[in-house]
C-alpha positions as CSV (number, residue, x, y, z in Angstrom):
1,X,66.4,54.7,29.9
2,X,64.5,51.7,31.6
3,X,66.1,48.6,32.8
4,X,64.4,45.3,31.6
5,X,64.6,41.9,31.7
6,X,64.7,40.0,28.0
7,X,62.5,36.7,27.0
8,X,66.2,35.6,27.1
9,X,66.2,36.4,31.0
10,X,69.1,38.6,30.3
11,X,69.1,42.1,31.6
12,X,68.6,45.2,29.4
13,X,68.3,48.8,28.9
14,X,65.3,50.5,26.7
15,X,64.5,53.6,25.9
16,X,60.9,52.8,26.1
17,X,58.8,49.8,27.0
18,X,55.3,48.7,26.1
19,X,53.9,50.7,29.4
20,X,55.5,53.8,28.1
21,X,54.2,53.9,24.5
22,X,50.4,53.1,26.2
23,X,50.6,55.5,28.7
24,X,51.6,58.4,26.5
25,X,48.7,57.9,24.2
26,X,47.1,61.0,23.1
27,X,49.9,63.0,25.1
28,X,53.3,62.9,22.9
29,X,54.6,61.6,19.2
30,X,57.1,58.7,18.3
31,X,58.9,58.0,15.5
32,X,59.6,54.4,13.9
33,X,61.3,53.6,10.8
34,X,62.6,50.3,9.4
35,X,66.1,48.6,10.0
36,X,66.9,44.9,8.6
37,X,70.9,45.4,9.3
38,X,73.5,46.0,11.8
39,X,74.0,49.4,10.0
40,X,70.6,50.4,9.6
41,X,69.5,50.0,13.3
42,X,72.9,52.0,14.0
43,X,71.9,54.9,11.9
44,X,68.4,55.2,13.7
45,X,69.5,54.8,17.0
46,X,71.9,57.7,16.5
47,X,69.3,59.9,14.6
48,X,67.1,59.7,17.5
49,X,64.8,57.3,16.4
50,X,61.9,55.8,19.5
51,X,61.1,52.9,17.5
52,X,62.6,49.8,14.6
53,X,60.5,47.1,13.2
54,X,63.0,44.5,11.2
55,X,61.8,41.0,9.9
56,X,62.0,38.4,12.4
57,X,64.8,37.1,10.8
58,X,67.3,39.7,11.3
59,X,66.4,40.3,14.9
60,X,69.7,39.6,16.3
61,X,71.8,41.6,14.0
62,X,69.5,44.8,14.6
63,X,69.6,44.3,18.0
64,X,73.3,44.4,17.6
65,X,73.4,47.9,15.8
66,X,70.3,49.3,18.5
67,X,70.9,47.9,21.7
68,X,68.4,50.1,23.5
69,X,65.5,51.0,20.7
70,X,62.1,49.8,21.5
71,X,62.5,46.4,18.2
72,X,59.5,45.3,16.6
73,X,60.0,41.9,14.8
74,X,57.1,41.1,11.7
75,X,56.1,37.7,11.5
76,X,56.0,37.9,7.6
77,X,53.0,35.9,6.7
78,X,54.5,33.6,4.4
79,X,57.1,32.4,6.5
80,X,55.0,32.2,9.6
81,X,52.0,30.2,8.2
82,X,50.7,27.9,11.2
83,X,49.8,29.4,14.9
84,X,52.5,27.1,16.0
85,X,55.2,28.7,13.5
86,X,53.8,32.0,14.7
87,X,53.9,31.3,18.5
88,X,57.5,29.4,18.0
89,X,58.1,32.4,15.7
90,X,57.5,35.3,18.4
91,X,59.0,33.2,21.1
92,X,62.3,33.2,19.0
93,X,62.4,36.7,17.9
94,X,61.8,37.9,21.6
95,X,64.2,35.6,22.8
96,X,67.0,37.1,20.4
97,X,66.1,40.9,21.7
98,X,62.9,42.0,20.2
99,X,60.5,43.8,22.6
100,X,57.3,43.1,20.4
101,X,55.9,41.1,17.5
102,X,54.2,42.2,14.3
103,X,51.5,40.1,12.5
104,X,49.0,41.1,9.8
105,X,47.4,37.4,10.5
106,X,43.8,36.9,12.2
107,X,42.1,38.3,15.2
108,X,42.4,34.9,16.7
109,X,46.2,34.8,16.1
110,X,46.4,38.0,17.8
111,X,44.7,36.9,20.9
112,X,46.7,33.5,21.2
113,X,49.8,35.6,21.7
114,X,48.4,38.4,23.9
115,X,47.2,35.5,26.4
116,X,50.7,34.5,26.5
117,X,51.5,38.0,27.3
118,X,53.7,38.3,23.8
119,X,53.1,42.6,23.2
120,X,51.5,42.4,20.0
121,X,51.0,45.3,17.0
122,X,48.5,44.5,14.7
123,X,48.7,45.6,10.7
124,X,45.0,47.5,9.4
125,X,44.3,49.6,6.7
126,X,45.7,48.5,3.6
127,X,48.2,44.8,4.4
128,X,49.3,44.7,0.7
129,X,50.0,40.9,0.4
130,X,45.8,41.1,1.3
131,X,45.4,44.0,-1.1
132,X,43.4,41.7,-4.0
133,X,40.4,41.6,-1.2
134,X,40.2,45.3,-1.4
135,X,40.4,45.8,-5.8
136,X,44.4,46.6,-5.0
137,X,46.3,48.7,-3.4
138,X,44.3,52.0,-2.3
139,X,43.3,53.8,1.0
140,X,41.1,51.9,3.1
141,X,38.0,53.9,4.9
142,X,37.5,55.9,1.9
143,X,33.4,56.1,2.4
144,X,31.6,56.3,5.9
145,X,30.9,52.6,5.4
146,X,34.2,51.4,5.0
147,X,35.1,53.7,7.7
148,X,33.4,52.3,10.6
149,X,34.0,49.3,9.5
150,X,37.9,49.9,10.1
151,X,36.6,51.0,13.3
152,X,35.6,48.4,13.9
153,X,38.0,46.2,13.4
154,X,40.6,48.4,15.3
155,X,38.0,47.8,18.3
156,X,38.2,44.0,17.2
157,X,42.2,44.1,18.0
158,X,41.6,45.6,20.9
159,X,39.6,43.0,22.5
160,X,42.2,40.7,20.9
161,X,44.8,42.1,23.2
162,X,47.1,43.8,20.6
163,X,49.0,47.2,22.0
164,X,49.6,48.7,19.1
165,X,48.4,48.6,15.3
166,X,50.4,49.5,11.8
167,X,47.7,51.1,10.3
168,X,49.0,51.7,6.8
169,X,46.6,54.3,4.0
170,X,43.9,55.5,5.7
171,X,42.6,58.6,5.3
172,X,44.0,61.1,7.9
173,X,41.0,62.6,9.1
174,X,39.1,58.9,9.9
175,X,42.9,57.9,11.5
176,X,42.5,60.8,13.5
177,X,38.8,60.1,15.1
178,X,39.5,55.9,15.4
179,X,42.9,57.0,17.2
180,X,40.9,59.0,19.5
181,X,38.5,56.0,20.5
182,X,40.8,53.2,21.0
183,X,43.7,52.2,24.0
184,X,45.7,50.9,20.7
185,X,48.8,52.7,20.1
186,X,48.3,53.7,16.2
187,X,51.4,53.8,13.9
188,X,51.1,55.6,10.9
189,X,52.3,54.4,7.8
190,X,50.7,56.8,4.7
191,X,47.7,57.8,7.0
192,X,48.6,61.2,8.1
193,X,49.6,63.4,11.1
194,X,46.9,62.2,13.7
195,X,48.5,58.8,15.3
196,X,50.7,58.2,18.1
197,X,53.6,57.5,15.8
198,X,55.1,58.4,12.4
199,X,56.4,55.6,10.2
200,X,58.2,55.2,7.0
201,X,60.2,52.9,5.4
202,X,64.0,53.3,5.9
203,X,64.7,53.3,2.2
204,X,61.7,55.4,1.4
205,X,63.4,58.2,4.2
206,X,66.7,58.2,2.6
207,X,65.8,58.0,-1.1
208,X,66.8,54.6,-1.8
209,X,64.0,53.6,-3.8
210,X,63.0,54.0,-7.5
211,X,59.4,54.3,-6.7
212,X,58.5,55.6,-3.6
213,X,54.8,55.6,-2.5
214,X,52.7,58.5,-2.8
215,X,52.9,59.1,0.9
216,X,56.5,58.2,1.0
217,X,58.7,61.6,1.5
218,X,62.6,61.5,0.8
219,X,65.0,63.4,2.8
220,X,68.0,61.6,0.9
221,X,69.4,60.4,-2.2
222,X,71.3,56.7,-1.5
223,X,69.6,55.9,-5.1
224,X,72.0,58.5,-6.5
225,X,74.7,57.2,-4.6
226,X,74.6,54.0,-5.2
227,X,74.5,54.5,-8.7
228,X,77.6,56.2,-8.4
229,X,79.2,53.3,-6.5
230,X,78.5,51.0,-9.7
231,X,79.8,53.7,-11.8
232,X,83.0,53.9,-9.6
233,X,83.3,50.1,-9.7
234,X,83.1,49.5,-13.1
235,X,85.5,52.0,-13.9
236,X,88.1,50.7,-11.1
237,X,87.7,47.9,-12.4
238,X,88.6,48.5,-16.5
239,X,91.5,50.7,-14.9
240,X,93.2,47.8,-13.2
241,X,92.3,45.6,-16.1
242,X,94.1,48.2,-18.4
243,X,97.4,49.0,-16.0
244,X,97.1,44.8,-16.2
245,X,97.8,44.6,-20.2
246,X,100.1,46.9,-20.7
247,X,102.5,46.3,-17.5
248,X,101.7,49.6,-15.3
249,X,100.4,46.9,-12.8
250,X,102.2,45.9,-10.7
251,X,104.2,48.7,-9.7
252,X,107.5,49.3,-7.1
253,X,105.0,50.0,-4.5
254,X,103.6,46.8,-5.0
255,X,106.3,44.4,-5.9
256,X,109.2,43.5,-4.1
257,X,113.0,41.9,-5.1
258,X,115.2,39.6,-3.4
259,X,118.4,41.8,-3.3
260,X,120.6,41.4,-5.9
261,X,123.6,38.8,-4.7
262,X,120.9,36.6,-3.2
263,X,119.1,36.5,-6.4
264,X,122.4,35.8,-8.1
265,X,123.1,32.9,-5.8
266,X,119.4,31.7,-6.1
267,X,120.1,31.6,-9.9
268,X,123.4,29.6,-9.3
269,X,121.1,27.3,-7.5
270,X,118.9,27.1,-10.0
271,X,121.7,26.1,-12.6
């Protein structure tokens, strides 16, 4: 455990920092997953988790369920849309316990926080809210081409100052060789075994989707749960409506009396 300083100047313990994740490049394997609640960060903290990414809006009560996981917060596009709602944006989520920012936005965006020394992970690959640039959604780097052209663009980041990328359906093989040739801590999201870190979604990992990408694997079944929750509810809820109508509700457990010469003498009163 390493003891930090926040952007909130308040002191801190992490499991890892941005100096650890670049130094064991090439040597050892992470493992991120999503977390957007108090109870989600909670669960991957004590499943062992290195890493959480949550929207920037629900830094603080992620931070609150993980107190020590390196935290990612994504600057979703649409609700970061100027460089000054992005900078403000980073600065906030940092501030409330994050220890780096996401953002699928330009290279130039990308370097404007690195200079202020915000750790930054980039988004490559396939950024679905971009996918109509690319025919859809599909692997990116699927012809020699488009491969080095991803390369490229990885080498692009760099320069930018980003530490890390997402780098989300790209074929396993080209992730493997544009890992090898770039300081950038990749994160794998659909594009095989041969990045620094494994990433899924947390509902994809516990089966609480009703379609799960093709490189999505469940080790779970909250779907099935769930839908026995509403099963369970709605049937509480026609019992108690039933036990209502025909006066099985409320029972001696749960009704009282006043006792029986103080109800008289409240009926005398009452006369």
């Amino acid at each position: 455990m390493k003891n930090i300083y926040t952007w909130a100047a308040k002191p801190a313990k992490r499991t890892l920092t941005v100096a650890d994740l670049k130094s064991a490049k090439g040597k050892r394997k992470f493992t991120q997953v999503t977390a957007n609640s108090v109870e989600e960060a909670d669960a991957a903290e004590k499943a062992g988790f290195d890493m959480i990414i949550s929207n920037a809006k629900n830094v603080i009560p992620v931070r609150e369920g993980s107190r020590n996981l390196f935290l990612t917060a994504a600057l979703v596009l649409n609700e970061f849309v100027t460089a000054d709602d992005v900078m403000r944006g980073a600065f906030k989520a940092l501030e409330n316990g994050a220890d780096a920012v996401m953002t699928p936005r330009s290279m130039d965006i990308v370097e404007m926080l690195a200079k202020e020394d915000v750790p930054v992970m980039g988004h490559l690959g396939l950024v679905p809210r971009k996918s109509t640039w690319i025919g859809g959604l599909r692997a990116v780097g699927k012809t020699a081409d488009e491969a080095y052209d991803l390369f490229q663009k990885f080498k692009r980041l760099e320069d930018a100052g980003a530490f890390s990328a997402e780098c989300e359906v790209i074929p396993e093989n080209v992730m493997g060789e544009i890992s090898k040739r770039t300081d950038i801590v990749t994160i794998s999201l659909g594009s095989g075994k041969n990045a620094d870190v494994m990433y899924l979604f947390m509902e994809d990992i516990c089966g609480d989707t009703e379609n799960p990408p093709r490189h999505s694997k469940a080790y779970g079944n909250l779907l099935r749960l769930r839908g026995e929750i509403k099963i369970e509810r709605v049937k509480a809820l026609r019992a108690f409506k039933k036990d209502s109508m025909t006066g099985k509700f409320p029972g001696k457990k749960q009704s009282s009396n006043l006792e029986k010469k103080q109800f008289e003498k409240f009926l005398d009163q009452l006369d």
